[in-house]
Steps between C-alpha positions, in 0.01 A plus 500: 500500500659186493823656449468713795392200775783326369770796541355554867509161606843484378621815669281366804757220499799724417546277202529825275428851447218610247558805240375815553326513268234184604479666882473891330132595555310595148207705429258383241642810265821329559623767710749353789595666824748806538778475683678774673791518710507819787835638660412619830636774674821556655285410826400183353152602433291551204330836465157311564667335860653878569143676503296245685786456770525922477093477527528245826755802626298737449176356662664447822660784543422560864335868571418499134258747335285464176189671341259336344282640224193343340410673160209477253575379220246670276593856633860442675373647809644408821238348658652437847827570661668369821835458629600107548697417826730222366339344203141447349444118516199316302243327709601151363842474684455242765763395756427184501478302173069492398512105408694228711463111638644324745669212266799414632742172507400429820819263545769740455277800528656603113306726300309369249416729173516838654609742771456435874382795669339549865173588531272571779376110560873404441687418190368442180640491131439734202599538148486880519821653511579805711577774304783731547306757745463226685116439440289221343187656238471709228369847410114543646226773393601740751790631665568618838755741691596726778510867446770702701261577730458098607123485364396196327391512099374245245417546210241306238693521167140492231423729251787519282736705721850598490708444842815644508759497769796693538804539767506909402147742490397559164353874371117428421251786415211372686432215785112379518554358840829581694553271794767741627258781496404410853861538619631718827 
């Protein structure tokens, strides 16, 4: 321990550089921590940065059509179908971040430890950052959409289902409830 305060106060200072071995973090087996080097793509990306950026495509692909399934999982049936106008979006997604304050450095108006973002009594500061949809929150227990036909869903996720979404129909044998029954 000593050892350690020692070779940070010393790099602190930029007197010297510690081994890698005192700054390599150890389990108590004595196992240390991989490392891995990735070659991204020819575009720069890694396959993991390719399919969310392909995902954030694909969800705002304007006039875009999905269909939604929810199955049981003790007899794979579906239990409800409906197309998806756009996306399916869980009922935790905010657009505006769900914790801020109003802490700013009132001299030079700098942030101070976070984000300044508007809000409706003015402008306040958060440590949430926006995600790349462009919203603050996480996944909720329910999701909502838009059918093609413009109506309004949302949906309680309980009960061990299986949700499923998909930008082509899929062939199921039976539908419980069909929300596109109704259709003209």
């Amino acid at each position: 321990m000593k050892r350690l305060f020692l070779c940070l106060c010393l790099v602190c200072f930029g007197l010297i550089g510690c081994d890698e071995q005192s700054q390599q973090a150890q389990s108590a087996s004595g196992v240390t921590k991989a490392n891995v080097t990735v070659t991204p793509g020819s575009d720069g990306l890694t396959v993991e940065q390719r399919n969310v950026r392909d995902r954030l495509v694909e969800d705002n692909k304007p006039g875009a059509i999905k269909h939604l399934y929810v199955i049981s999982p003790y007899s794979g049936q579906v239990i409800l179908y409906s197309t998806v106008r756009g996306k399916v979006t869980s009922g935790g997604k905010r657009l505006t971040p769900t914790q801020a304050s109003s802490f700013f450095n009132q001299q030079d108006r700098e942030v101070v430890g976070g984000f300044r973002v508007n809000m409706q009594n003015g402008q306040a500061i958060t440590n949430e950052v926006l995600q790349d949809d462009g919203t603050y929150g996480t996944s909720g227990d329910y999701l909502y959409w838009w059918d093609v036909r413009g109506i309004y869903h949302q949906h309680y996720l309980t009960g061990g289902q299986i949700v499923h979404v998909s930008s082509q129909p899929i062939p199921v044998k039976s539908v419980i409830i069909n929300i596109e029954a109704g259709q003209q």
